[in-house]
C-alpha positions in Angstrom: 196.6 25.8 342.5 192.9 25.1 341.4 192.2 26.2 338.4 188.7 28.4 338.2 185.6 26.7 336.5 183.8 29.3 334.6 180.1 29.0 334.0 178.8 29.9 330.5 175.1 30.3 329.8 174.2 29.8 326.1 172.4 31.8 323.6 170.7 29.2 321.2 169.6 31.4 318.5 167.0 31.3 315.6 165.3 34.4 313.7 166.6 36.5 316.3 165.2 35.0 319.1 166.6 32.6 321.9 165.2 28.7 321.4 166.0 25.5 323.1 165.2 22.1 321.8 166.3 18.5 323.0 168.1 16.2 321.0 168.8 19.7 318.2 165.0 19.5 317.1 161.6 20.5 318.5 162.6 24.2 318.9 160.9 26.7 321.5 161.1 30.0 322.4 163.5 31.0 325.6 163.1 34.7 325.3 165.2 37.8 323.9 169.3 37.7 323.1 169.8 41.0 324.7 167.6 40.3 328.3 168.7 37.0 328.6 172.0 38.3 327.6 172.1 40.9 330.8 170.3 38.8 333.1 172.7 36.8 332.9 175.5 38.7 333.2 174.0 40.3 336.3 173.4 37.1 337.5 177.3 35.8 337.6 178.2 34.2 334.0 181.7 34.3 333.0 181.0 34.5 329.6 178.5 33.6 327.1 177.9 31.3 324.3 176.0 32.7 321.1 175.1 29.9 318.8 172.9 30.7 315.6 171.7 26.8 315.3 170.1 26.8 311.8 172.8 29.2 310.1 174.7 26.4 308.8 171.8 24.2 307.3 170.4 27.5 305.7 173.7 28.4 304.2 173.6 31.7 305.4 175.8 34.2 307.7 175.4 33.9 311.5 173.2 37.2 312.9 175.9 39.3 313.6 174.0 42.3 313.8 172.1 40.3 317.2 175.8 39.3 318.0 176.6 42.8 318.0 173.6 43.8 320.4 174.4 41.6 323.0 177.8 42.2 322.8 177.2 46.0 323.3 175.2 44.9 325.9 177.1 43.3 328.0 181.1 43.1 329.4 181.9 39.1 330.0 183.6 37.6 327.0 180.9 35.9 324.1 181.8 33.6 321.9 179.6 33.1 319.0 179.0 30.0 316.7 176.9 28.5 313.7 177.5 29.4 310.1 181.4 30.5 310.8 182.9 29.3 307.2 185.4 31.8 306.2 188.1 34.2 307.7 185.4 36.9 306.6 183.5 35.7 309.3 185.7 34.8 311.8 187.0 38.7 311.1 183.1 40.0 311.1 182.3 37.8 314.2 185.6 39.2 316.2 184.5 43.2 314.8 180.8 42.5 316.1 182.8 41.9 319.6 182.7 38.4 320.0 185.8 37.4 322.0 185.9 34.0 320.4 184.6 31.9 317.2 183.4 28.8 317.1 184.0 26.4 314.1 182.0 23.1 313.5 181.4 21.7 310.7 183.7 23.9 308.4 186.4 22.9 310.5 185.7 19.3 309.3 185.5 19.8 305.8 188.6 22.5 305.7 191.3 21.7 308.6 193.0 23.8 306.8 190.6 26.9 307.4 191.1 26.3 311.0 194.9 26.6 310.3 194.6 29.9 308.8 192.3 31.1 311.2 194.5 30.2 314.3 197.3 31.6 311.8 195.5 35.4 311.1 193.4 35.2 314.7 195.4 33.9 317.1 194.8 30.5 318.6 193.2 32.0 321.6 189.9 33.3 319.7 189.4 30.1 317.9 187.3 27.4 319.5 186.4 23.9 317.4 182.8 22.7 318.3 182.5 19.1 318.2 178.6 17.6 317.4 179.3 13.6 318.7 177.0 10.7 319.2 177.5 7.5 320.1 179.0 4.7 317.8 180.6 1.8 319.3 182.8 0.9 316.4 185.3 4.2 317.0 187.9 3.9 319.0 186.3 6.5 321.5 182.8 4.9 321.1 181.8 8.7 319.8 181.2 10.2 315.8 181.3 13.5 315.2 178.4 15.2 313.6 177.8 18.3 311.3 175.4 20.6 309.9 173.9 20.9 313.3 173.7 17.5 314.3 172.3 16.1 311.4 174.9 14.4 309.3 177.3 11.6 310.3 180.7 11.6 309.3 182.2 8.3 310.6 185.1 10.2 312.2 186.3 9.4 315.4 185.7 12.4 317.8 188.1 12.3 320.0 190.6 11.8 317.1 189.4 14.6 315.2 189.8 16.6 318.6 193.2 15.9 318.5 194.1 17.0 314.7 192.5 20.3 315.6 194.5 20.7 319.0 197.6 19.9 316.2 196.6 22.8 314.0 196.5 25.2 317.0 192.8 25.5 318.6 192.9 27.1 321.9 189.7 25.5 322.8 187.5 22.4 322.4 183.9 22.6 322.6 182.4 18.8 322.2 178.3 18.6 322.6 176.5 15.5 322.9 174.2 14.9 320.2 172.0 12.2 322.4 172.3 14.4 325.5 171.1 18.1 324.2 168.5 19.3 326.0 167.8 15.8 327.7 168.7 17.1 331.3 170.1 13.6 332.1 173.5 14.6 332.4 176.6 15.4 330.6 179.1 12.9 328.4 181.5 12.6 330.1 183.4 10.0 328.7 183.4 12.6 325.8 184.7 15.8 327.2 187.0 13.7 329.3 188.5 12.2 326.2 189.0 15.2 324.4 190.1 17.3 327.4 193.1 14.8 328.1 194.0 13.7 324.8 194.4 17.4 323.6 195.7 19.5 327.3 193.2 22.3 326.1 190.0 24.4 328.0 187.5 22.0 327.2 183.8 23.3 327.7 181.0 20.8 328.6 177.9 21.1 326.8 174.5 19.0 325.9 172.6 17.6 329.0 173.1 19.5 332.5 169.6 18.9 334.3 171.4 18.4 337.5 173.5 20.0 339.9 175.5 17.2 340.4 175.6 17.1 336.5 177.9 20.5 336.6 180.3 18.5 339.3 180.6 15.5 337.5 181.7 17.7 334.4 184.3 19.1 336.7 185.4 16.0 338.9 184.7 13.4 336.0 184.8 15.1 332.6 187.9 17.1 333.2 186.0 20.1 331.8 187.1 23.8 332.5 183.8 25.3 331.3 180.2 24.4 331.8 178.1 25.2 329.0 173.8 25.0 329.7 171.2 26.2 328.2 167.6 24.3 329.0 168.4 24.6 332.9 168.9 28.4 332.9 166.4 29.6 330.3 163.4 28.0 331.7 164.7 28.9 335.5 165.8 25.7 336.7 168.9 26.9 338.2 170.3 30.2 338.3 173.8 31.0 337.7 174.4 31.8 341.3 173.0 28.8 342.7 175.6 26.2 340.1 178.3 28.8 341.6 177.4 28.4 345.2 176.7 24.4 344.9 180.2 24.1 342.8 182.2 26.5 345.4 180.5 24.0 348.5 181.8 20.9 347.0 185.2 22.5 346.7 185.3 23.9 343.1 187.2 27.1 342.4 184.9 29.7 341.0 184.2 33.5 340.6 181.4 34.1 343.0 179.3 36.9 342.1 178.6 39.3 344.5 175.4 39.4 346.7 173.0 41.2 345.5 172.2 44.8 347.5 175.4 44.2 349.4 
């Protein structure tokens, strides 16, 4: 049995507002959480990703009171990101309806707070984000990044994947650093080493431009979810068109149904 690809727009969010950069800088504005939120929805996503980008590097709380609103807004599952450092927040992120939480760079400096999270949560609602570049001295050739991208830790990501898998993650969520934004294609030596060293859901994220890109994530990368940005938010693609390329070339997904029909 094929297993069904989901398709998962994503939120990128500063000062309540939807932004999109390349590379995790030069930031611009993609539009309101809430009407990107249901356009999206209406438009065939599986879920949503809601990532507040610069909650981390400002030491702050993510914006759970804009999680909240697009949560209330629509009924696929969300799963919201940036600034999750305590069970506080994964506990406020799951109460502002946010199916799952995303851990990054807390989940690096405390494994342990990803052990108590799966332990309270469940291992179903946490997901570990994984920030990688390239650095041909690891054994996987990729080093995960925190604080948004910005700080090298000289672990080994697929490694670090795998202690995380260990601890009880339901899902891994790597993004290329070199790749976001850059519409030049996923990593896919990346999400393919995570996905099969750790057996978990493994979205794609960082560099669909293509829609051979969302194939190749599938076919090559071993990923179960395909995470954009760029290519939705400025109308590139719509959801229903990745669907109805993905379903042609033989990949099982939900198609949404026709409008008016």
């Amino acid at each position: 049995m094929k297993r069904t690809v989901s398709i998962m727009p994503c939120l990128d969010m500063r000062e309540g507002r939807v932004v999109k950069g390349i590379h995790f800088v030069d930031l611009v504005d993609a539009g309101d959480p809430v009407a990107c939120a249901t356009a999206y929805e209406a438009d065939g996503a599986d879920e949503l990703g809601f990532l507040d980008i610069t909650a981390t590097v400002e030491k702050r709380r993510t914006m759970f009171d804009v999680l909240r609103r697009v949560t209330s807004a629509v009924k696929i599952p969300v799963t919201v990101g940036g600034g999750i450092r305590s069970l506080a927040d994964v506990e406020s992120a799951l109460e502002a309806g946010a199916k799952k939480v995303s851990i990054s760079s807390a989940a690096f400096r405390d494994p342990a707070f990803v052990a108590e999270a799966v332990k309270r949560f469940g291992g179903k609602a946490i997901v570990v984000a994984i920030d990688a570049d390239r650095n041909a001295k690891l054994p996987s050739k990729r080093e995960v990044y925190i604080d948004g991208g910005r700080t090298p830790t000289g672990a080994d990501a697929v490694e670090f994947a795998k202690k995380m898998a260990d601890l009880g993650a339901g899902t891994m969520l790597p993004t290329s650093k070199l790749g976001d934004g850059s519409k030049r294609g996923y990593d896919l030596d990346l999400i393919r080493g995570i996905a099969d060293a750790t057996r978990l859901p493994t979205v794609a994220s960082g560099g669909a431009g293509k829609l051979i890109h969302f194939l190749e994530a599938v076919k090559e990368g071993h990923a179960s979810t395909l995470l954009a940005a760029s290519v939705f938010h400025f109308g590139i693609f719509t959801v229903r068109q990745v669907k109805a390329y993905l379903s042609g070339q033989g990949v099982a997904v939900h198609l949404p149904p026709v409008p008016g029909v």
